[in-house]
C-alpha positions as CSV (number, residue, x, y, z in Angstrom):
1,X,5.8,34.2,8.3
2,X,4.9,31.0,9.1
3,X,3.9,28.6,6.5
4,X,0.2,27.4,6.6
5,X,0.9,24.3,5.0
6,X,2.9,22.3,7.0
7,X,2.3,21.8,10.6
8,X,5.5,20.3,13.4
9,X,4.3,17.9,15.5
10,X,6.8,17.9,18.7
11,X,6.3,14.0,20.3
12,X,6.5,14.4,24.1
13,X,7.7,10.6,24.1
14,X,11.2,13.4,24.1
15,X,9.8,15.4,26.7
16,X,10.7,15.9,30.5
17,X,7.9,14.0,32.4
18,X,8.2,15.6,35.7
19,X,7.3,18.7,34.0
20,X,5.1,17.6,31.4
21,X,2.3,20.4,31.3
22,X,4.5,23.0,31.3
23,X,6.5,21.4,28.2
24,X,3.5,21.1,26.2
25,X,2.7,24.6,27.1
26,X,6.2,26.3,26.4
27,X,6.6,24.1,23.1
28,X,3.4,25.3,21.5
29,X,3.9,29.3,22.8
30,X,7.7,28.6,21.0
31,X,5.5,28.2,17.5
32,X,4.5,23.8,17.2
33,X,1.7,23.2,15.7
34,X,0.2,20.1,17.4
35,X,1.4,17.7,20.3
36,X,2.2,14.3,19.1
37,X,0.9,11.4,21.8
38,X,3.5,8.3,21.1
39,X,1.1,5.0,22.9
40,X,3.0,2.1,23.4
41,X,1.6,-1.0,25.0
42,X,5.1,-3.3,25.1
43,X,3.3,-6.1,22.9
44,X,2.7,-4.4,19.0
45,X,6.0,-2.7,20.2
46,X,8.6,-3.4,22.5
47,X,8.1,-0.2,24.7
48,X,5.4,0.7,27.1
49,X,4.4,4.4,27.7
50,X,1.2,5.9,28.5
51,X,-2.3,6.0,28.5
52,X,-5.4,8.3,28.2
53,X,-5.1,9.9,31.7
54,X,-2.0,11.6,30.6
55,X,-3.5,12.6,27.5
56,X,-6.4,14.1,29.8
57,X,-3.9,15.3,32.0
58,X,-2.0,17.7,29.5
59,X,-5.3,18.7,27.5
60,X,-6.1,22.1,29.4
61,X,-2.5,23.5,28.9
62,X,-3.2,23.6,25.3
63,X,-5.5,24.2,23.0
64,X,-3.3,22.8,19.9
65,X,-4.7,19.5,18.1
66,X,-3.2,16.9,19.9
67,X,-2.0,13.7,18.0
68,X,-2.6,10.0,19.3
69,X,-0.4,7.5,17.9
70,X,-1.6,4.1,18.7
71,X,1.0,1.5,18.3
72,X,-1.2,-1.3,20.4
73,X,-2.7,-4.4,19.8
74,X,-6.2,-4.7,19.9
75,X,-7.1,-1.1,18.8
76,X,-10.1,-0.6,19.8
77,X,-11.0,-0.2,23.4
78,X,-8.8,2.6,23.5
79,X,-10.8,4.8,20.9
80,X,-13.2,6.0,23.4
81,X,-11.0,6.9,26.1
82,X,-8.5,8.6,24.1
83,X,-11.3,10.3,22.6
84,X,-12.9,11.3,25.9
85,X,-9.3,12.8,27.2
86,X,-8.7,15.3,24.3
87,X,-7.5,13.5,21.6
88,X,-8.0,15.0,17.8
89,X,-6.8,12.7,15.6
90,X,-6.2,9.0,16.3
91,X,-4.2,7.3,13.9
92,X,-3.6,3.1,13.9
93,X,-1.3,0.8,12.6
94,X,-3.9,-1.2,10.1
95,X,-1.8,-4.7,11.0
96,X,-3.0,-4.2,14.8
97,X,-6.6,-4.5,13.9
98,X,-8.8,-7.2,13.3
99,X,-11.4,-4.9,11.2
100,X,-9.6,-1.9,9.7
101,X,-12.8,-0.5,8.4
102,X,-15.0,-0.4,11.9
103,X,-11.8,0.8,13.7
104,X,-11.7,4.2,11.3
105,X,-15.5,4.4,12.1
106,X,-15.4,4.3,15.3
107,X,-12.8,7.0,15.9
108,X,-14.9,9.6,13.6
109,X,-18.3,8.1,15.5
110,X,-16.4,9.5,18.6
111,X,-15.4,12.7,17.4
112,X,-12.1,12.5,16.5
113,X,-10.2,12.7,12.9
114,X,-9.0,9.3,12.1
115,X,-5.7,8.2,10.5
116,X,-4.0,5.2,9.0
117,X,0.2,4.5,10.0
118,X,2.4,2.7,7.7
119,X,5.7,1.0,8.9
120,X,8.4,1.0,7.0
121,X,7.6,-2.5,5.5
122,X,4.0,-2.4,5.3
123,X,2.8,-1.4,2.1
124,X,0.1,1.4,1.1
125,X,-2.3,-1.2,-0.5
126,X,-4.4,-0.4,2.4
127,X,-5.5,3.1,1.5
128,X,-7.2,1.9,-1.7
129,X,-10.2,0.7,0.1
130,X,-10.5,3.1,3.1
131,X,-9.5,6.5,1.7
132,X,-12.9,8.0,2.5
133,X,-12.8,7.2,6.6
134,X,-9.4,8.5,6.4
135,X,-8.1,12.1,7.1
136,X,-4.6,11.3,7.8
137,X,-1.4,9.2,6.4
138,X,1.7,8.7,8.3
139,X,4.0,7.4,7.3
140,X,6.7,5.9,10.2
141,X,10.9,7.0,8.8
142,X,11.7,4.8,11.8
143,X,10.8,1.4,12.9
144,X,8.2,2.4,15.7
145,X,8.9,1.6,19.4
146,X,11.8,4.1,20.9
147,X,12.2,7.6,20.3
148,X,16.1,9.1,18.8
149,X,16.3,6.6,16.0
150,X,17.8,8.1,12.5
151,X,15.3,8.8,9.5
152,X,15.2,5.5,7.5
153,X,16.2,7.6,3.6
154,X,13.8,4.6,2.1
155,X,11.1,6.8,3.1
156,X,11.1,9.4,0.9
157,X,10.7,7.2,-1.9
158,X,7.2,6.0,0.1
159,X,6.4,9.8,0.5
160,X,6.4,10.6,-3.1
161,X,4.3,7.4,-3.7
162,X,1.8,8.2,-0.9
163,X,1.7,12.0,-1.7
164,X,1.0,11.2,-6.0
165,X,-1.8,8.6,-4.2
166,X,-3.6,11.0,-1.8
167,X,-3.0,13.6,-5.0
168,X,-5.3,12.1,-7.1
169,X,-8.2,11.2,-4.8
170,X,-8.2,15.0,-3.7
171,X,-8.5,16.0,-7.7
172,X,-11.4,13.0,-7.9
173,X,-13.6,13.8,-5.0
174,X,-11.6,17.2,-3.3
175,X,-11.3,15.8,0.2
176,X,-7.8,16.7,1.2
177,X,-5.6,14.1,3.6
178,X,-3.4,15.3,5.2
179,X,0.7,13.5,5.2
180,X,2.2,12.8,8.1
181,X,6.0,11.5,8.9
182,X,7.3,10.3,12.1
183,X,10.9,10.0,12.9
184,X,14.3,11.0,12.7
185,X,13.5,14.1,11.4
186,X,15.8,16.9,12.0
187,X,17.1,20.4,10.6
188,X,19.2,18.4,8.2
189,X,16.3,16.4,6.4
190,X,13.2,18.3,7.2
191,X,13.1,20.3,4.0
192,X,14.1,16.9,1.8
193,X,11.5,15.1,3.7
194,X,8.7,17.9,2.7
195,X,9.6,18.0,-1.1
196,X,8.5,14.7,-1.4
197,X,5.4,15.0,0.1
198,X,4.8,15.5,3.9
199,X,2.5,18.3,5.6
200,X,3.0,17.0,9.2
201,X,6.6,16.9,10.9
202,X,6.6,14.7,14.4
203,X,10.0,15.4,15.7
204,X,10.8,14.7,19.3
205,X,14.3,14.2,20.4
206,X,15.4,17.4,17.9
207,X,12.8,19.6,19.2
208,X,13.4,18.9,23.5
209,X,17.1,18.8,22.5
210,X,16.2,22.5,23.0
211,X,15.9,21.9,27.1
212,X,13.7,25.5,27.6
213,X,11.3,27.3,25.4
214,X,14.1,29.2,24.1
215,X,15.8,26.7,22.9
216,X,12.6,25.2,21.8
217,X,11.7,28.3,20.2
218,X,15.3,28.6,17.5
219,X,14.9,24.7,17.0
220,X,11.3,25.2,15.7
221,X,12.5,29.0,13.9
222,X,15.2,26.7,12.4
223,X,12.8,24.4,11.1
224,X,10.8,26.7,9.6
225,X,13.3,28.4,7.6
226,X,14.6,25.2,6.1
227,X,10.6,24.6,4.9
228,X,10.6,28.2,3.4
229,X,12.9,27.1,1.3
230,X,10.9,23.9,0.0
């Protein structure tokens, strides 16, 4: 049985391009959670991948949340059109824009759940003023900008920190935020990484390692066994 609390996130940053609808497609039906949207704009990281009309593009073959990671700089044009192509959560890097506070409200003014992302230097002083626009944490186990880079073990120190943090504000005002964690996570980690804190996996290269929905399908089955044990 599938455990309610903790949701995998495959990042189609991994996935096969030319058949990109059909991944999104065969990796929810083989039991993922949400689709994770990696945006790169090659200038707050050195990459470049894609934009809201290939968010819109893959938004009718599933009806899972989908995930937008912004690592751009400025943040907020893109709001809107993410937004208007599907997008359920938007999350930001806080260094990337000029007004942390109006960027948060204008994801939720737009419909969408709105989420904070935290590198592996920057620090979580951040939250203390903005945890009521915020529904989401991640927390980046990689130093963002390419996908198939190994889970930085630092993290999990920052997880426990984060998770006692969002803790306590749940027991003061019982809003609930969810924890996120973004990369290298694999079979081999996934259960360490959810004892210290995280709800939300975003695994990429270890899920489309699988090539087909069945492969998808024991990669994900794996993954849940190793959180049944947490």
């Amino acid at each position: 049985m599938k455990d309610n609390r903790f949701k995998i996130a495959p990042s189609i940053l991994s996935a096969d391009f030319a058949r990109l609808g059909a991944e999104v497609e065969d990796v929810i039906k083989a039991g993922a959670d949400w689709i994770h949207f990696d945006v790169m704009d090659n200038h707050y990281v050195p990459n470049l991948t894609f934009g809201p009309m290939v968010c819109k593009a893959i938004r009718p073959w599933t009806k899972a949340p989908i995930d937008v990671h912004l690592m751009v700089e400025p943040v907020d044009s893109l709001i809107e059109p993410f937004a208007k192509a599907g997008a359920d959560y938007i999350t930001f890097h806080p260094e990337a824009s000029r007004h942390v506070d109006r960027t948060l409200s204008l994801i939720r003014e737009n419909g969408c759940k709105a989420g904070l992302v935290f590198n592996p230097a920057t620090s979580l002083d951040w939250l203390t003023y903005e945890m009521d626009k915020i529904d989401m944490v991640l927390l980046m186990s990689v130093n963002p900008g390419f996908g198939g880079q190994s889970f930085l073990p630092e993290t999990l120190h920052k997880l426990q920190e984060c998770r006692w943090v969002l803790d306590q504000y749940e027991k003061k005002t019982g809003k609930k935020i969810l924890l996120e964690v973004d990369g290298g996570v694999k079979i081999d980690n996934i259960a360490e990484i959810a004892a210290a804190g995280a709800e939300v996996f975003v695994a990429g290269s270890a899920v489309f390692s699988g090539k087909n929905y069945e492969g998808y399908k024991k990669i994900i089955n794996n993954f849940r066994k190793e959180l049944d044990s947490v």
